[in-house]
Backbone bond lengths (Angstrom), bond angles and torsions (degrees), N, CA, C in turn:
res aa  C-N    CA-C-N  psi(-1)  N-CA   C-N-CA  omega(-1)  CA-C   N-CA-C  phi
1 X - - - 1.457 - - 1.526 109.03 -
2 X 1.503 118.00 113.36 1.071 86.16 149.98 1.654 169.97 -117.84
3 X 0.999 131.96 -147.92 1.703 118.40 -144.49 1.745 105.24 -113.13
4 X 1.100 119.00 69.81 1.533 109.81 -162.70 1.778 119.74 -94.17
5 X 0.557 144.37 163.24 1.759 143.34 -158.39 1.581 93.10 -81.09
6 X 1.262 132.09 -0.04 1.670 120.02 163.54 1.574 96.43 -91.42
7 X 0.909 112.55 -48.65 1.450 110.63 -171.15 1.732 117.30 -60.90
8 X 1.454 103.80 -44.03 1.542 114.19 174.07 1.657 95.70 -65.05
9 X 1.068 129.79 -72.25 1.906 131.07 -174.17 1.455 84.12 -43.38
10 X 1.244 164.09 -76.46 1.199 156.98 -127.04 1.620 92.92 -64.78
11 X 1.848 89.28 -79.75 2.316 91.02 -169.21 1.508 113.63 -60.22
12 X 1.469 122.10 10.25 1.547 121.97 162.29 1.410 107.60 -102.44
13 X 1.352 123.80 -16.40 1.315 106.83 -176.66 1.307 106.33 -95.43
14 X 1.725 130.97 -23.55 1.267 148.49 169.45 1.392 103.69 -41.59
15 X 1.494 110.73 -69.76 1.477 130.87 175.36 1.723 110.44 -34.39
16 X 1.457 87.50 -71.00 2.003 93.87 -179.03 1.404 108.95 -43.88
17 X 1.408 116.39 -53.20 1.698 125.11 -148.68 2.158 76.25 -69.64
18 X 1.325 143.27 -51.29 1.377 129.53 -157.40 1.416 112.33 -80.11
19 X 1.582 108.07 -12.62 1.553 126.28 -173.99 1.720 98.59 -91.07
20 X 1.204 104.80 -45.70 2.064 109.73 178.68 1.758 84.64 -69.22
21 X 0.962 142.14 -76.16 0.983 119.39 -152.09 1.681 119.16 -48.71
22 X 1.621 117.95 -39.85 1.011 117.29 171.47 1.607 121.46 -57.14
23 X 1.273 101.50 -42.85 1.941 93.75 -161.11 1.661 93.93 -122.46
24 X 1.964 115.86 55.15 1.494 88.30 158.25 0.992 139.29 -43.87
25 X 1.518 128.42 -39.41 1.396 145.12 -117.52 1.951 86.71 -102.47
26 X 1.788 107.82 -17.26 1.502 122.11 -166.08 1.892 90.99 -81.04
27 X 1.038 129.10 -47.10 1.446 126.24 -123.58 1.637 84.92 -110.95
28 X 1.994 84.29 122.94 1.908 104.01 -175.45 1.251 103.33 -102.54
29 X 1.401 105.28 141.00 1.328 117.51 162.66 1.522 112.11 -20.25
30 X 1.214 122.31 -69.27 1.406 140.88 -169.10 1.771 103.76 -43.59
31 X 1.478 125.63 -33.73 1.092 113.92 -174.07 1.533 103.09 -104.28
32 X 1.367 128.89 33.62 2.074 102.60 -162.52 1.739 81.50 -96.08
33 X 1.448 119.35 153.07 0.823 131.73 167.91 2.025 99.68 -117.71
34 X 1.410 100.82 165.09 1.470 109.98 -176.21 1.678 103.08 -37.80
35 X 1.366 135.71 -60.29 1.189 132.77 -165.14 1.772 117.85 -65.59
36 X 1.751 98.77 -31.41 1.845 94.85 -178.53 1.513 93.84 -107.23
37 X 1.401 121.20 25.10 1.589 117.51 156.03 1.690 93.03 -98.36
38 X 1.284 142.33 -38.67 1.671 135.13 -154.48 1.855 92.56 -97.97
39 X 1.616 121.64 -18.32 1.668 132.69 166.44 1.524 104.25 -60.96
40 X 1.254 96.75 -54.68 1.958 111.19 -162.50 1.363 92.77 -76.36
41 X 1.158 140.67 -24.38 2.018 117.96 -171.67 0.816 95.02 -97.83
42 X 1.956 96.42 179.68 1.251 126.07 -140.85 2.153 97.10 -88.85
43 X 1.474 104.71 14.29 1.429 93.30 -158.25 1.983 102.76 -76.64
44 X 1.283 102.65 172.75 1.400 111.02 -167.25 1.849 103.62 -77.48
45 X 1.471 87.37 142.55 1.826 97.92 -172.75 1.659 113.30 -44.44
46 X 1.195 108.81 0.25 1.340 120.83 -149.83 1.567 97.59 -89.00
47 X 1.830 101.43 -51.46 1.481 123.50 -177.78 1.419 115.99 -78.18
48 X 1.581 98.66 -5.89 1.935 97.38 169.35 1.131 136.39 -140.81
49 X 1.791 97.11 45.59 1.721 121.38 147.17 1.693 116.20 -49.49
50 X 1.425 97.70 155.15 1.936 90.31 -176.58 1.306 108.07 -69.09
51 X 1.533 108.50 -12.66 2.282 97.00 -178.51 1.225 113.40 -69.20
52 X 1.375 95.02 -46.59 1.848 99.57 -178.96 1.541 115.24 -62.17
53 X 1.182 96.87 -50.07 1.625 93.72 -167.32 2.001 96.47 -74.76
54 X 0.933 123.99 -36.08 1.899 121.11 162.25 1.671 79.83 -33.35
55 X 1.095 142.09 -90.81 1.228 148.27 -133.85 1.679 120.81 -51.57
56 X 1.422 76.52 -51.11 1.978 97.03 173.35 0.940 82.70 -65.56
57 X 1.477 156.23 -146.01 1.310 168.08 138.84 1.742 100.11 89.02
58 X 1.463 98.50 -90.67 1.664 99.19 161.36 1.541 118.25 -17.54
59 X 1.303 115.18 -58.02 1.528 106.30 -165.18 1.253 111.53 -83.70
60 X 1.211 123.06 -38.40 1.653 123.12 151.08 1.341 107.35 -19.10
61 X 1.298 129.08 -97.81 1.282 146.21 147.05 1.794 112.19 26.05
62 X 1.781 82.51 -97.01 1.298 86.15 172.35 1.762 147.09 -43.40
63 X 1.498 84.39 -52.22 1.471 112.22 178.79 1.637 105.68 -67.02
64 X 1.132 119.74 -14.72 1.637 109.80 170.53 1.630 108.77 -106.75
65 X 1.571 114.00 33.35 1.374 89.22 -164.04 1.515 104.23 -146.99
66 X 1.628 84.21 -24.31 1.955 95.91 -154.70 1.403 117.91 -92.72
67 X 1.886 119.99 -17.22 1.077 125.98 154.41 1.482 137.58 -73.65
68 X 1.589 100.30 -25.08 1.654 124.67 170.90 1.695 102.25 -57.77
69 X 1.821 106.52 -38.53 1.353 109.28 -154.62 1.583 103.40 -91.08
70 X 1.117 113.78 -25.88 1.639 121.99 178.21 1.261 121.14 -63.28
71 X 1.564 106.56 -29.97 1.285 122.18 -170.54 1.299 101.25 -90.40
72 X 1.104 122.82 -65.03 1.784 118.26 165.33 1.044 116.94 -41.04
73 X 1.370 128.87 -26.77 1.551 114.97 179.63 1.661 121.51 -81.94
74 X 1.636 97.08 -26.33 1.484 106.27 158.04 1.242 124.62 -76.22
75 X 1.054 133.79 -37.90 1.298 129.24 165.28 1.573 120.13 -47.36
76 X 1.503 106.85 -58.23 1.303 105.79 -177.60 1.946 111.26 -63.60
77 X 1.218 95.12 -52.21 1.781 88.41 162.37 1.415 118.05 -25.19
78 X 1.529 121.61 -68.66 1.104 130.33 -160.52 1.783 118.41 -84.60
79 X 1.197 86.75 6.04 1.528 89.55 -177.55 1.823 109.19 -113.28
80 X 1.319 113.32 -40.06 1.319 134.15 162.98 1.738 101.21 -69.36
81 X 1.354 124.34 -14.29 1.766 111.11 151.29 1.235 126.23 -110.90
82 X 1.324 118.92 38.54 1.497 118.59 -179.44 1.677 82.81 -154.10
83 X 1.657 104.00 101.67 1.630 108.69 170.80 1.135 132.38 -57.04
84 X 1.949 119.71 -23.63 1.348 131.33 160.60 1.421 119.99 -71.09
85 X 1.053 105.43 -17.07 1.349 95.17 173.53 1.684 116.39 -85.98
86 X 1.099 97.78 -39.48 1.702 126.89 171.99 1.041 119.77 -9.99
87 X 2.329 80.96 -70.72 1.513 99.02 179.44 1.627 135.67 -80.46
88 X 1.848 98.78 -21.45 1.494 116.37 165.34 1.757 101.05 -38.51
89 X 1.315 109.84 -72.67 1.582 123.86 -155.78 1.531 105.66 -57.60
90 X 1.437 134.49 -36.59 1.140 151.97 -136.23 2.150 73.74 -107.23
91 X 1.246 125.44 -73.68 1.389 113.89 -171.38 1.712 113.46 -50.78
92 X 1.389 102.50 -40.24 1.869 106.48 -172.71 1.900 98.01 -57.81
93 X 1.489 106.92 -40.06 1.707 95.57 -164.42 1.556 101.26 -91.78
94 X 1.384 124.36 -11.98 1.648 117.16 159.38 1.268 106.04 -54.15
95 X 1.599 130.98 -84.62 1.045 133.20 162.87 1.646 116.89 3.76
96 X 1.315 138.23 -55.41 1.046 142.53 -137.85 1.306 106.31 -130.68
97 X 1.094 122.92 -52.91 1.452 124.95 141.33 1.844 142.31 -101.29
98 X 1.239 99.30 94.45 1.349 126.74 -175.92 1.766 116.88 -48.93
99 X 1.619 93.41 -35.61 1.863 93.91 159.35 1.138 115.02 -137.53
100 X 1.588 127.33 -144.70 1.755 97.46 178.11 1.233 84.73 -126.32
101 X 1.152 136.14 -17.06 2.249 113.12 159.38 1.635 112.85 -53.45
102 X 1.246 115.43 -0.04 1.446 107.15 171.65 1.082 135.67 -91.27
103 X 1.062 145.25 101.10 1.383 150.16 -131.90 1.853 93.38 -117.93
104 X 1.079 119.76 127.79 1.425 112.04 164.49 1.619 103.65 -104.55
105 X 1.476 99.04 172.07 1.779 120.05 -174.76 1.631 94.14 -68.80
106 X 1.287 99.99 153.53 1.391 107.06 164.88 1.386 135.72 -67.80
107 X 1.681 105.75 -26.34 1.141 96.88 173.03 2.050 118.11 -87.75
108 X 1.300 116.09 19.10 1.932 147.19 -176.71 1.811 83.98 -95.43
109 X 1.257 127.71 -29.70 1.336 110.11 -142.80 1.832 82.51 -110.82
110 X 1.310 121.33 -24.99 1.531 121.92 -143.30 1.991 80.85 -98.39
111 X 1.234 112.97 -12.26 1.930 107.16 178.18 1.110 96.75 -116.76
112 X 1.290 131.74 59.08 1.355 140.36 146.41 1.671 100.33 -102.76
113 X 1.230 120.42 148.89 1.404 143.15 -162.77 2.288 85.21 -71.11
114 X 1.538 101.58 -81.09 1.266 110.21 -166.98 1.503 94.82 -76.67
115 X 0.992 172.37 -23.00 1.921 160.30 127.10 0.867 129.02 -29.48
116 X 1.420 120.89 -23.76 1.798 139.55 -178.28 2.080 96.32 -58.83
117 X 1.369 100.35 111.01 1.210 109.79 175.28 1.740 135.32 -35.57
118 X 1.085 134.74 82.85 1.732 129.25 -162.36 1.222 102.20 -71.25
119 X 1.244 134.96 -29.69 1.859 135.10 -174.70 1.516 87.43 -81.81
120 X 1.660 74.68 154.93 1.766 87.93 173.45 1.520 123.23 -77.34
121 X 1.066 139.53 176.86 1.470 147.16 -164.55 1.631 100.13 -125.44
122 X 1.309 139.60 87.43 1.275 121.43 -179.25 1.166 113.31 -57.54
123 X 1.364 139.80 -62.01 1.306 138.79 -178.19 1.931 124.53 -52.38
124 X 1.445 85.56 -2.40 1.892 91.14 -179.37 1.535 94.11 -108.13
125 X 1.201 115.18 -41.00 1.734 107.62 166.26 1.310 129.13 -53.95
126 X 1.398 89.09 -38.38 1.923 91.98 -179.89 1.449 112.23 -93.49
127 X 1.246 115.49 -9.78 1.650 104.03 161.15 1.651 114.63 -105.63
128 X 1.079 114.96 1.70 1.466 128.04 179.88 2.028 98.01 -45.04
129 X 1.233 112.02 121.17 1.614 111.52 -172.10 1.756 95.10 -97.07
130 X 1.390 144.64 13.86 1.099 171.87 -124.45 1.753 92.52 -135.70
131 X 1.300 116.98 -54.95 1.333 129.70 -148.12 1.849 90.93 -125.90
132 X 1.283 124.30 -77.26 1.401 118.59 162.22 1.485 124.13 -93.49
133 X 1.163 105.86 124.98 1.357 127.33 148.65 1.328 130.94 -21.33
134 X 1.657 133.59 104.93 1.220 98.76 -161.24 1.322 129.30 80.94
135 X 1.167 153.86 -2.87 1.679 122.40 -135.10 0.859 119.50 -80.68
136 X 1.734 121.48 0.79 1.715 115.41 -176.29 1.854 100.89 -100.63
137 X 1.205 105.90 -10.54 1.638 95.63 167.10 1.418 103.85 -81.76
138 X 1.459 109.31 173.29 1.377 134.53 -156.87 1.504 90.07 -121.74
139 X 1.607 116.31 83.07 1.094 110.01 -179.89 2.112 103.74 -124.66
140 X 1.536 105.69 92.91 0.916 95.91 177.32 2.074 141.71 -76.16
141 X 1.380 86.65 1.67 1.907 102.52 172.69 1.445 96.19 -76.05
142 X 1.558 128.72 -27.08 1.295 103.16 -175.10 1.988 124.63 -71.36
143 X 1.272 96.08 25.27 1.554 113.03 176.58 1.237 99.60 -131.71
144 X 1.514 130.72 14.42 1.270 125.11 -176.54 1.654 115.75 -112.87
145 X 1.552 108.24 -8.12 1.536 128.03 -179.45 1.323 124.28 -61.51
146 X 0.850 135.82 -156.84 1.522 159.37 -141.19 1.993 93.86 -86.50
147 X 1.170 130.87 128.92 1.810 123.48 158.47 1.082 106.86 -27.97
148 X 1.897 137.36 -60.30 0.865 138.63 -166.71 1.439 110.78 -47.77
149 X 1.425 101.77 -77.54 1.924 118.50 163.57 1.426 107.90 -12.38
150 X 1.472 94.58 -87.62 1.730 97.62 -174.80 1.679 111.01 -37.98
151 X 1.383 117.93 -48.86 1.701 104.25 -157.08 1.498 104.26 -78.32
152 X 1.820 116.87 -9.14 1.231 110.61 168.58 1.553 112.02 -75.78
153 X 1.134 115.15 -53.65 1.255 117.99 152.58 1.497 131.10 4.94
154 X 1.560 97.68 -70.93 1.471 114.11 -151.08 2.278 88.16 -100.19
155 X 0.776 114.28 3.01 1.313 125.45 167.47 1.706 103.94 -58.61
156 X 1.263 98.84 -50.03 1.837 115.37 -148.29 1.662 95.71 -104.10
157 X 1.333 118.81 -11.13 1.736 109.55 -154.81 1.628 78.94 -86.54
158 X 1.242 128.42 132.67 1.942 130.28 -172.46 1.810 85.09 -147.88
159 X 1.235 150.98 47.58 0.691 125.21 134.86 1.861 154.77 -24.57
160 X 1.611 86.14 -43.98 1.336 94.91 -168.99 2.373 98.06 -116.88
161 X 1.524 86.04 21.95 1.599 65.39 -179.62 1.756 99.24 102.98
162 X 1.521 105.91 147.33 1.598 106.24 168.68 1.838 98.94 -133.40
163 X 1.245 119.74 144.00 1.866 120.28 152.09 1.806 82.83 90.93
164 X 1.482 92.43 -167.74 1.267 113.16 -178.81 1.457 120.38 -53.37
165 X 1.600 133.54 -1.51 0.972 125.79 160.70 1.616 110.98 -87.79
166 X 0.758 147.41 -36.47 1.472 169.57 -90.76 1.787 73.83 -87.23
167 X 1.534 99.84 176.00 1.799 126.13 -178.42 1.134 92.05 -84.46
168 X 1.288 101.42 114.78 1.694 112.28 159.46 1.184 122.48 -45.84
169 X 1.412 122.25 -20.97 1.634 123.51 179.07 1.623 111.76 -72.80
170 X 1.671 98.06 -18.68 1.631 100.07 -161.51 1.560 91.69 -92.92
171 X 1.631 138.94 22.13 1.225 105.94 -168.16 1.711 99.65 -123.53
């Protein structure tokens, strides 16, 4: 037979779900992982068979992992095939790191020419005093101004993400 990571997540989650049942009174906050948090609620026996919950789990998983990883894999592709670039990146992190236990600050890494961040920074936009006024006061009229104001405003407010990345909650 063979032994595949649905089948193994299955006879561990079988196990847990007869083991949670035995020792609720055991299981701390401090240890629930995604599967004995979807074991421990109130959801219907229905939603916490080992396929489904394999599933939740999986996308957890995935979904925190697989776009970070796509993108790094293109990058590094494309940077390890363009020798000028290679060598740009390879001089900026000599420079900066002299051995490789040396770790510089992030903001050593963000004034490098090729490291200088291209995604946006939500929290540097939304406190950016450039764009708001203030931004560490709690000034809520400054959304209360002029159409113009506001739609400049509402240009820059990225809380939740803009385009095809945007927060899934916001769509």
């Amino acid at each position: 037979m063979r032994f595949t990571a649905r089948r193994y997540l299955s006879l561990h989650l079988t196990a847990e779900k007869n083991d949670h049942e035995t020792k609720t009174d055991e299981l701390s906050r401090e240890n629930v992982d995604a599967y004995r948090a979807i074991l421990g609620s109130n959801l219907p026996e229905l939603e916490k068979k080992p396929d489904r919950v394999a599933q939740e789990v999986l996308t957890l998983l995935v979904g925190g992992s697989a776009t970070t990883m796509r993108v790094m894999s293109r990058v590094v592709f494309h940077v390890n095939s363009t020798p000028h670039v290679l060598s740009h990146l390879r001089s900026e992190l000599d420079a900066i790191m002299p051995a490789p236990n040396v770790y510089p600050e992030l903001e050593v890494l963000e004034q490098q020419g090729y490291l200088t961040p291209v995604s946006m920074s939500i929290s540097r936009i939304l406190m950016d005093p450039n764009i708001y006024h203030d931004p560490y006061e709690f000034q809520p009229e400054r959304w209360l101004g002029s159409p113009e104001n506001q739609a400049r405003l509402a240009k820059y407010f990225v809380p939740f993400g803009r385009g095809a990345r945007m927060c899934v909650g916001m769509k």
